[in-house]
N, C-alpha and C positions, 0 to 999 in steps of 0.2 A: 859306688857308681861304676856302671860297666865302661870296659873302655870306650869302646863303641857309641857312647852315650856324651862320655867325655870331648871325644874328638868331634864332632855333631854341635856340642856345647861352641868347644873352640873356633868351628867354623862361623858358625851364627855370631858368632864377638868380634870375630875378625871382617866377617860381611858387615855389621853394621857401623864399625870403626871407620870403614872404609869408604860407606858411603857419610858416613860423618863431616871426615874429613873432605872428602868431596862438593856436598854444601857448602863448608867451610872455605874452601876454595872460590864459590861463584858468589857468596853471600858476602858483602862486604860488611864492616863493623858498624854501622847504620841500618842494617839490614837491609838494603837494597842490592838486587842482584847485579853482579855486574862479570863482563868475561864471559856469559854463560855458551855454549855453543853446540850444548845436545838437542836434540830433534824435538825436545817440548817447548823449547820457547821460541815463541810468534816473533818473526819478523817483518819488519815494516817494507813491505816489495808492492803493493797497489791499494788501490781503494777499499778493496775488499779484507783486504789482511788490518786496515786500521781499528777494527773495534775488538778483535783481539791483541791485539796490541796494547791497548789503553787499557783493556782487563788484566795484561802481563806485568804492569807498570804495580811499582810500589807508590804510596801516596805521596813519597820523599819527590820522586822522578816525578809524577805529575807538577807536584809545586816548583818544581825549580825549571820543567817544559815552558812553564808560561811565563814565567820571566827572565830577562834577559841575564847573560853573564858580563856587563858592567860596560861599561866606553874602552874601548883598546886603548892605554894609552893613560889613560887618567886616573887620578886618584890611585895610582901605584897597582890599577890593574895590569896584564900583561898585555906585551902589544900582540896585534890581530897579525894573521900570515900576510896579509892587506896591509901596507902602513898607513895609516890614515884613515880605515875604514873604521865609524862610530859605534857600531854594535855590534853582538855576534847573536847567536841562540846556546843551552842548553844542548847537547850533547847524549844521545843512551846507545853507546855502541852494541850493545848488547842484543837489543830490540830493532838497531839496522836503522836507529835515526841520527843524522848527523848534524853538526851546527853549522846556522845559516849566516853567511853572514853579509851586514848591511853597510850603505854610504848614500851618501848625501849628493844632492844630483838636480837643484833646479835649474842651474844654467850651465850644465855639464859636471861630471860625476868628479866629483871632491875626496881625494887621496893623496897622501903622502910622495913626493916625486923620488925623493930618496930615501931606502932601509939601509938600518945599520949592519955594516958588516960587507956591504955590497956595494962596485960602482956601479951599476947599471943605472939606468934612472927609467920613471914610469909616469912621464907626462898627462894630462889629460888636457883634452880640449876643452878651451871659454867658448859658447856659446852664445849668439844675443839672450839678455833677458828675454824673461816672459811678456815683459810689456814690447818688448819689440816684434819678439814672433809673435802675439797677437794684432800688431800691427801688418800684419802681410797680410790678414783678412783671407787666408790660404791654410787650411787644414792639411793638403801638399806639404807644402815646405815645412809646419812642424813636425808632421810625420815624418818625414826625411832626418829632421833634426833627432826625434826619437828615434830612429834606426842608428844614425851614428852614437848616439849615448849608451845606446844599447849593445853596439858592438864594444864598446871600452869595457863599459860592465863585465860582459862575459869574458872577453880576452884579459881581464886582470885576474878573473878567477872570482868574479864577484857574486850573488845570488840576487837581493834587492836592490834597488834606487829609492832612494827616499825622494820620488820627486813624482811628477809636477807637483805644485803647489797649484791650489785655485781658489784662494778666497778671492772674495770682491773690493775690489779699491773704493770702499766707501768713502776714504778722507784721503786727500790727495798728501798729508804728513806723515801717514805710517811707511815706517822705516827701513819695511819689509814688502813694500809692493813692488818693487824691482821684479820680486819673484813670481810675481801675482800677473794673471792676463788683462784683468779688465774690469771695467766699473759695470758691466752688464755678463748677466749669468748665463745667456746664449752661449757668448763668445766663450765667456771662461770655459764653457760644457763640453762645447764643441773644442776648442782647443784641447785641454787636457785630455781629451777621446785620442784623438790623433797621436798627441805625447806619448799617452801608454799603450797604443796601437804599436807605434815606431819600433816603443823599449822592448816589448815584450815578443815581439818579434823573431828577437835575439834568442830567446828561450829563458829570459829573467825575467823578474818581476817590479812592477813600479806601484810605487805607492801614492796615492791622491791626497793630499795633504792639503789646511787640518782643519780637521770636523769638529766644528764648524764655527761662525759668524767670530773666527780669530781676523780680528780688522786692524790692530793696532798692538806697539810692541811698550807702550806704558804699561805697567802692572801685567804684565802679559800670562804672570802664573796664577794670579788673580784674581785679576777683573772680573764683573760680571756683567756679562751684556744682558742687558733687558729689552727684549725687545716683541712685537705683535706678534703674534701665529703665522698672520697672512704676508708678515715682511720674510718674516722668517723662511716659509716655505716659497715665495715667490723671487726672495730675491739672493736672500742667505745658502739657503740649501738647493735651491734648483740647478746651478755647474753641474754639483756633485751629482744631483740624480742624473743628466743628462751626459755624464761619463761614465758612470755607475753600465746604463743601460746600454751604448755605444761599444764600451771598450772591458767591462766587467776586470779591473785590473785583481793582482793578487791580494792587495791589498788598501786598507786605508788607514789615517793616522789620526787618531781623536788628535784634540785642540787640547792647550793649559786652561782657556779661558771658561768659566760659567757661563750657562743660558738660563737666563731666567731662575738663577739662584742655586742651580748643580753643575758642579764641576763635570765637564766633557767629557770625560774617559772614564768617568761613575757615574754616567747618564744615562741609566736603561734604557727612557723613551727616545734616547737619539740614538745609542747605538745598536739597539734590539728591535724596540716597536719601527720606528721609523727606516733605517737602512733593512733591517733583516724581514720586517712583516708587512713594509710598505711597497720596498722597494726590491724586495726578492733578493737582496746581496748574498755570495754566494763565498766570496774571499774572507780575510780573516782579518780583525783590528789590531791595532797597535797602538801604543801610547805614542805623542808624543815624549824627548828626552825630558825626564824627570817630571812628568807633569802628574800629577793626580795628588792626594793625601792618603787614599785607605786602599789596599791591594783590593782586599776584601770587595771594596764595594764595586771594585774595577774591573772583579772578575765577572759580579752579579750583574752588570752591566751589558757585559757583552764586550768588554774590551780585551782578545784572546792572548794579549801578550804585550806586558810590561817592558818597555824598557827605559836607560839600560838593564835598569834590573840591579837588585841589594838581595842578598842572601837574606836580608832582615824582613822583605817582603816576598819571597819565599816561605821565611817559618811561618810567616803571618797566615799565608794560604794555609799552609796543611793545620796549624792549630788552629784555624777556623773549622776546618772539616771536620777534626776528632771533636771539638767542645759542641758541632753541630750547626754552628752559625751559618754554614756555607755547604748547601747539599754537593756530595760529591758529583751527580749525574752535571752539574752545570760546571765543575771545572773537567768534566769530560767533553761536553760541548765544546769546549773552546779550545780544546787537544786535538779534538776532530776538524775545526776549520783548520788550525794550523797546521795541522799533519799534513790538510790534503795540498797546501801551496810546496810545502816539505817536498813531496812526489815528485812536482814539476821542475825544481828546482837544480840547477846544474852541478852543486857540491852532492844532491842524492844519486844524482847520473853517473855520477864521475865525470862529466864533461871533460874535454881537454881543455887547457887554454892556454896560450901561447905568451903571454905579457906582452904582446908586442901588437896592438889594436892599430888600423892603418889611420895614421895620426895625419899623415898628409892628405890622402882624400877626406878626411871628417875636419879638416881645417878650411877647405873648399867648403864641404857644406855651409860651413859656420857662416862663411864672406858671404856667397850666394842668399843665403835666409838673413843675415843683415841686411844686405843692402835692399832684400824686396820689403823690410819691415822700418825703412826710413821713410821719413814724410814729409814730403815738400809741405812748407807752411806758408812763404811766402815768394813770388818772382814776378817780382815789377819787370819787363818790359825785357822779356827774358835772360836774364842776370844770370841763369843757370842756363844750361850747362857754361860752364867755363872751358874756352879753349886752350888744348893745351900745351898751344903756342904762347899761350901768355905769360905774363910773369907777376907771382904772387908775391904779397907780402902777408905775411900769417902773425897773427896776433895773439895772445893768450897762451899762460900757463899750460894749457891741456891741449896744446898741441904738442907736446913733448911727453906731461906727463898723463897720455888719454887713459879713460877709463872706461875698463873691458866689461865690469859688473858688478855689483854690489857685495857688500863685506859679510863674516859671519858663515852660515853654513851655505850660502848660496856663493859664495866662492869658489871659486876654481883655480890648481895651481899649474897653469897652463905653460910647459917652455917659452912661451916669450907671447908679447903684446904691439901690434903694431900700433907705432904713434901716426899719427896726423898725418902730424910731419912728413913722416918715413913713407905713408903711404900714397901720398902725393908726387913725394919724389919719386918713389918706384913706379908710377904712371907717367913720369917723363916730365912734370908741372916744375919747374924752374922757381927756386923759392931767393928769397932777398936773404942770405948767406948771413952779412953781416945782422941786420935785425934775428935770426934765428939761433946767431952764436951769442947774441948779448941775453936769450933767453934761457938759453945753454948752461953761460955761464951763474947766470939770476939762479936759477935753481937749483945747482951744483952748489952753487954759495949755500945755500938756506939750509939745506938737507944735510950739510955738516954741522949745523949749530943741533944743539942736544933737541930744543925745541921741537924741532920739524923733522927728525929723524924718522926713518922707517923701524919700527919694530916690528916681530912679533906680536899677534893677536893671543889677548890674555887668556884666552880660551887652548890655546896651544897653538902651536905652526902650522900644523893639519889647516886651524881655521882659518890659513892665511897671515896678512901686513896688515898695523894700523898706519895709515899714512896719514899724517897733520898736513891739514889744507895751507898749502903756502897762501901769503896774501896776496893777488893779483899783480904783476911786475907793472910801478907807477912807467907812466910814457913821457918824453919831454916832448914836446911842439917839435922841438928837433928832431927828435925818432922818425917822429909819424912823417915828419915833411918829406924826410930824405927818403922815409919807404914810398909815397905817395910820386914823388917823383921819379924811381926807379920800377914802381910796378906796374903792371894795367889793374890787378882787381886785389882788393882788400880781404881777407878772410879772418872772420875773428873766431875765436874758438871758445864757448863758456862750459866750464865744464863743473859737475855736483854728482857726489856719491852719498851715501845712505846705505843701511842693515840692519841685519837683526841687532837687538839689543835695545834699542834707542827709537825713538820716531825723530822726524824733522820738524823745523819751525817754521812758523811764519815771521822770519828772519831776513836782514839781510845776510848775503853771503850761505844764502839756503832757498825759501821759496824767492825771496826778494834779492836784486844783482847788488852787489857790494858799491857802493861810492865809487871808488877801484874802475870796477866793469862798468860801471852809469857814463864815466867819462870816458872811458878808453873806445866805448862804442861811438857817443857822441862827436869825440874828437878825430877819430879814424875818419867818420863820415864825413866830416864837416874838409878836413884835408883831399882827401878822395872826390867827392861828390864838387868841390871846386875845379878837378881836372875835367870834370866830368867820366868818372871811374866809379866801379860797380866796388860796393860793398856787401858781404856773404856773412850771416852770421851760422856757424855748428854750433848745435847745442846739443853734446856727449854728457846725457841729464838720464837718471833712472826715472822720475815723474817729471810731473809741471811743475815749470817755475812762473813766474807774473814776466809777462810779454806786454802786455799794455804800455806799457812807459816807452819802451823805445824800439819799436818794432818799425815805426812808421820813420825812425832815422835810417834803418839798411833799406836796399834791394831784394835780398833774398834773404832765407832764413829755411837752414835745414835740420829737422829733429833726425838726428841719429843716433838716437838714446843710448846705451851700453851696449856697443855691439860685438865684444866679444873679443877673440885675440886675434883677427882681424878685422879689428878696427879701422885703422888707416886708410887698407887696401880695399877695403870695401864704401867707404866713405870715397874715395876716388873714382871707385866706381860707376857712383849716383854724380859728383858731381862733374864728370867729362863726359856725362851721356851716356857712356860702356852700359848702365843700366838707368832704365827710365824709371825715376821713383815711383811707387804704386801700394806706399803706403800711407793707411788710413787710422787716424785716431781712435783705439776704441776705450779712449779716456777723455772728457772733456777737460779743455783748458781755461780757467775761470778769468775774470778781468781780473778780478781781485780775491784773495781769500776770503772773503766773510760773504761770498757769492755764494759757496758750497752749501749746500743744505743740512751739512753735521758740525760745521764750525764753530755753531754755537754749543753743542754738546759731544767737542771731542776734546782729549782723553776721557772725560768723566768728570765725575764729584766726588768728594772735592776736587777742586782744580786743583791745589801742589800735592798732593795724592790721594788720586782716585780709587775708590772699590770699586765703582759700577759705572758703567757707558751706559743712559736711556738712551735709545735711537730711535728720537723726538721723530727725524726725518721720514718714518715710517717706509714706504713702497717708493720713496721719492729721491729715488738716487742718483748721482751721476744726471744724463741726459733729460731724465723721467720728471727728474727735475724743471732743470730751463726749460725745458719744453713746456710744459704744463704751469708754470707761474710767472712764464715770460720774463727770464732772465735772460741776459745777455751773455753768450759767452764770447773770452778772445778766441777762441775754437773749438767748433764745435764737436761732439762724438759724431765721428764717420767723415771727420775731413781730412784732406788729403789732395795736393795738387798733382799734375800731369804735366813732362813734357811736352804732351799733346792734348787733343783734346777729344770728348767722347759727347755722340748722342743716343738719348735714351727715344724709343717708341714703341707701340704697338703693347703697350698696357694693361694689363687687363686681366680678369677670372674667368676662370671656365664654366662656372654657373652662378644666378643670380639669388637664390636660395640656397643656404649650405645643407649638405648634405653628406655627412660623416667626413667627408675631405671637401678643400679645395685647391684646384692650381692656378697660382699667380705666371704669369708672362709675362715677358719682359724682353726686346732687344732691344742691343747694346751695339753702336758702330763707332770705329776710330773716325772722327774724321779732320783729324790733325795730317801730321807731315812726318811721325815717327812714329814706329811702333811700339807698343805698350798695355797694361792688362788696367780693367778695372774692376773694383770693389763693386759692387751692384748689393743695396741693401734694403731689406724689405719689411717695412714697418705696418704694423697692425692700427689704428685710432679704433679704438674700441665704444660701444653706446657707454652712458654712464645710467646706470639702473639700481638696483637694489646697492651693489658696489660703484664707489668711485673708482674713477679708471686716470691712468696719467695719458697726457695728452695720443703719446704716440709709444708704441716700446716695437722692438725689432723683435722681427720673429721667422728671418730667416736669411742668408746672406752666399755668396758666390764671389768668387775670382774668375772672373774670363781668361779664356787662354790669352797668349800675347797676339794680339791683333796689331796685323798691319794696316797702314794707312787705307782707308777707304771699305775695309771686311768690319763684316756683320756678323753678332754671334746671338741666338737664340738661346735666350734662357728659365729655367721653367722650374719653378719649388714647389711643393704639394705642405698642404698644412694640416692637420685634423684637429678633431674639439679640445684636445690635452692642449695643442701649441697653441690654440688662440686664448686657453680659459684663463682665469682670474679664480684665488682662492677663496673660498665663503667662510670663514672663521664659525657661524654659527650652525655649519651644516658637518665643518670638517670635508668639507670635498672641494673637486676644483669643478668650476659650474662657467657657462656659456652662456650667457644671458642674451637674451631678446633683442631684436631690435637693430640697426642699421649699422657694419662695419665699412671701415675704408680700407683697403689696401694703399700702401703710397707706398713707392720704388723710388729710390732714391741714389744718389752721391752722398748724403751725408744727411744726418739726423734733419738738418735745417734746411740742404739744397734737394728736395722732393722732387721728380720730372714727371712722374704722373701719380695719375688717383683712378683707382675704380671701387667698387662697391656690391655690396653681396648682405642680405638680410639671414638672420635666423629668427623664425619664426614661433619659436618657442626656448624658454628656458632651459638647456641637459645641464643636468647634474652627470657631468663626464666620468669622474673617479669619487669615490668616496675611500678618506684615510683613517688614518687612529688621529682622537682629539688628543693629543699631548703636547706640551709646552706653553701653556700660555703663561703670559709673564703673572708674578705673584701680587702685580701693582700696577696701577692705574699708571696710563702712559699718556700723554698730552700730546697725541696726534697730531701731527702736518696735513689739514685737508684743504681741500679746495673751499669747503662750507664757509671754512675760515677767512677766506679775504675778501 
């Protein structure tokens, strides 16, 4: 061989050596590339660069994109740059995608206050629940509320919220409605619209959780709710579409629970036909934590990302792909929804963020949106406001130890919790010293016995305290006398918490007041109400309790549900006047439990452990209920008293045949002696024709600004044939039937001020959807036919 030939040879061996080793270098021993950063491989910079991207991916990287890398923190995963933050994403530096990572956020975003290694601390703000900012009947003020959650998020350095939640309170026991808006799917719709308006705001994203008809936290990875089409889309699924369409957030969160016999997050027709072909949804799914059984089916589904995510479901996906079970074009789909929230997202910005979110102004929000989301229940001969020249005597455990919000991932580890107490006294209210140190000491005692200790949630610190319910501190005649003689006005304080995990009972010392509380109110009164002295009952409650039994022994009676970490000071608020209460129940309160319409088939069957919840009660929920079979309730959906007081006139539609819309009218004038806002709420009474209709349902609602004494405020809702229709199960549409409608404007489900009236003269079939879900089993309907 010539030289010439040789050296030529040498070259060529050493060129291919070198790009050899060069592969070698970017190709890791899985063969996925990683590190690479020459000019042919695609990076993730806009919408357009994402389908080369997903063509750049090895099949390893896809499977492990859609599922999550594990709970920070648990099960000996590593923790998150977040303490406290419960998921993260998958990771391809390579391809310019980075991991997102997520936290828990229904009554303010839930993270760890202190990391290891560091004294800083990283507080977040309590929030009122959902059941309370649904009670403000002001899309306002949750928006506000979702702007301040939204700033923490970002300034922690966060990307998602896993919040709002908006199922419906269908059983006033699930243990999880604290987080929940409402036993009516308007409000929840509209509510969570504003929530994720607030959050996203910020440039984060919030999640709508969970999809769907998740009611109750029995069997909760389990269950299988069975239930009609026409419930289902009418009462189950409608929030979701009506924040879906409002607010299009980044994302949403299937459910653990089955409909109709498929588990949630492996339910094509709920997470594909129904969100993506019905409802044009354009963000991306997620599991709930550990919810589903097969990855596989939870990909075909349409669920675009597992989490936390197990490397073990991972393999699952890609040896799906190679044996063929699972076309790869549908785990590209679900690379592509999730990519595109990736984009918006603040860790793909690089956003800055500061750790240090303005914790003082978002602690104002918190006061202000509680106290407009408290609701005068009752004020014999006006008991409230309380002056605050007077002198209290306060009664009950939970004025010391009040409670901000329910347990579990709707917790919050907020710097500090204003008591009752504390916030009374911070408003100048003069409290009976001795009575408030003998409760001081009462529960100082108790909380040192092993029993009633505070822990740690078994779930970890992240998720918070379990606190053991002390038992009501007994009263002697003596107590009570000596308070009743030192003070002018009595305040009792009943206080109940609840969470994920558990539902509640129809108990005493839960829905029902304990022996305890039966007498302590009775006895209060009977001492007081002999000076002739005003007794006030708080009730720092996340749902209803049974008010029936002793409501008619106080004066007043204020629902200040969990309002958050401040509590106290905003509860002071409402009761010196400082704020006129102006909120309104959008949960009815029953006489008794077995009043509900799902009491009879809640949890399920069997009863000591159920598989399936039928939901006998059909379309007939909440309100839709009483209304319609002439129940009685202790209060109504949409009550709600006034320091003042308001009249309604001028009634009425803008035409007497519909015609594609109509606008209802309505003014509203103070003509009390204080200023103050009201709920104005506007119910449909539908013909009953081909479908039955329940008596009355809301189908549109407003806050007046704060009107002073003797101003009038003009108010005006447009409705078209989607908001007044009724679903057709045998058509699959939602249809407008014939025939004569009422409008009624109201104060509350039950106190109506006017009526007017408006015909449609023929049947529209308004929308037609996909037929899917109906249950696999004959269900024993709740009709009207029936009684």
């Amino acid at each position: 061989m010539h030289e010439r030939q040789k050296s030529s040879t040498r070259l060529i061996k050493v060129a291919i050596t070198t790009v050899a080793l060069a592969l070698f270098a970017t190709v890791g021993v899985n063969g996925s590339i990683a590190n690479a950063k020459d000019n042919t491989t695609p990076r993730l910079v806009d919408k357009k660069s994402i389908d080369a991207v997903i063509n750049a991916m090895t099949l390893e990287e896809k499977s492990k994109l859609v599922v999550g890398q594990g709970m920070p923190g648990f099960m000996g995963k590593p923790n998150a740059s977040v303490a406290g933050a419960v998921g993260k994403t998958y990771a391809i530096p390579r391809l310019g995608i980075p991991s997102l990572l997520f936290a828990d956020g229904p009554a303010g975003l839930r993270i760890l206050p202190t990391r290891e290694g560091e004294t800083n601390t990283y507080y977040a703000t309590a929030f009122p629940i959902a059941t309370a900012l649904a009670s403000t009947w002001d899309t306002k003020v949750v928006n506000s509320v979702g702007k301040a959650q939204g700033n923490e998020v970002k300034e922690y350095g966060l990307d998602i919220l896993l919040a709002p939640a908006l199922n419906i309170q269908r059983n006033l026991l699930n243990g999880r409605n604290f987080e929940y808006y409402s036993e009516d799917s308007l409000v929840s719709g509209k509510m969570a619209a504003a929530m994720v308006n607030g959050v996203e705001s910020n440039g984060v994203g919030a999640t709508i959780k969970h999809f769907a008809a998740n009611n109750q936290e029995t069997n909760r990875m389990t269950i299988d709710t069975v239930l009609s089409q026409r419930a289902l889309r009418e009462i189950y699924l409608k929030g979701f579409e009506i924040a879906i369409e409002a607010s299009n957030p980044w994302s949403v969160m299937s459910a653990y629970n089955k409909i109709n016999g498929t588990t949630a997050s492996q339910n094509k027709d709920l997470l594909t036909t129904i969100l993506r072909d019905d409802w044009n949804y354009k963000g991306f799914v997620m599991s709930d934590w550990f919810a589903g059984t097969n990855a596989v089916e939870q990909m075909k589904a349409g669920n675009e990302l597992i989490m936390p995510g197990s490397a073990e479901q991972s393999t699952a996906i890609e040896n799906a792909v190679k044996n063929g079970t699972l076309d790869e074009k549908i785990l590209d789909r679900n690379i592509k929804n999730f990519l595109l929230a990736v984009l918006e997202s603040p860790t793909f910005k690089k956003s800055n963020f500061s750790n240090k979110p303005n914790l003082k102004a978002n602690a104002q929000v918190a006061r202000q949106a509680a106290a407009q989301g408290m609701v005068l229940l009752k004020n014999n001969k006006t008991s409230l406001p309380v002056s605050k020249n007077g002198h209290i005597g306060l009664f009950g455990n939970t004025q010391i130890e009040t409670i901000k919000g329910g347990t579990g991932s709707g917790d919050v580890n907020a710097k500090y919790t204003v008591s009752i107490a504390d916030g009374l006294k911070n408003a100048g209210y003069k409290l009976d010293e001795t009575l408030y140190k003998k409760y001081q000491s009462y529960i100082s005692t108790l909380r040192q016995m092993d029993e009633y200790k505070i822990k740690d949630s078994p779930w970890g610190p992240a998720f918070g305290k379990v606190t053991p319910v002390i038992p009501e501190k007994s009263l002697s005649d003596a107590e009570i006398q000596t308070a009743a003689d030192k003070t002018n006005t009595a305040v009792i304080v009943i206080g109940r918490n609840s969470g994920e995990g558990i539902d509640r009972k129809n108990e005493k010392g839960d829905f029902l007041l304990t022996d305890q509380e039966q007498a302590m109110i009775t006895n209060v009164s009977a001492k007081y109400h002999a000076q002739g002295k005003k007794v006030v009952v708080i009730l720092n409650i996340g749902g209803p309790i049974e008010v029936a039994s002793w409501r008619d022994k106080v004066d007043g009676i204020l629902l200040a549900w969990q309002p958050g970490q401040e509590a106290g000071n905003a509860v002071a608020d409402v009761l010196s006047g400082a704020v006129n209460p102006s909120g309104k129940l959008a949960q009815t309160f029953p006489i008794k439990y077995s009043d509900i319409s799902s009491a009879k088939n809640f949890p399920g069957t069997p009863s000591d452990n159920p598989t399936k919840v039928v939901y006998g009660e059909d379309i007939y929920v909440g309100y839709r209920y009483y209304s319609t079979f002439n129940v009685k309730a202790a209060y109504e959906f949409g009550y709600g008293l006034s320091y003042t007081k308001f009249d309604y006139s001028k009634i009425g539609v803008n035409q007497k045949k519909f015609k594609n819309k109509i606008k209802v009218s309505a003014t509203v004038q103070n003509t009390g002696s204080k200023p103050g806002q009201e709920a104005v709420e506007v119910y449909i009474s539908a013909p009953n024709g081909k479908l039955e209709k329940p008596k009355l349902e809301l189908k549109a609602f407003e806050k007046t600004k704060e009107l002073k004494p003797g101003q009038k405020q003009n108010l005006s809702f447009e409705l078209d044939a989607k908001d007044l229709a009724s679903f057709d199960e045998s058509q699959s549409a939602w249809i407008l039937e014939k025939g004569t409608y009422q409008v009624k404007v109201g104060a509350s489900s039950e106190n109506i001020k006017g009526t007017a009236t408006f015909t449609v003269d023929k049947t529209i079939v308004v929308e037609k959807v996909s037929n899917v879900l109906a249950p696999q089993e004959s269900i024993d309907k709740l009709s009207q036919s029936k009684q």
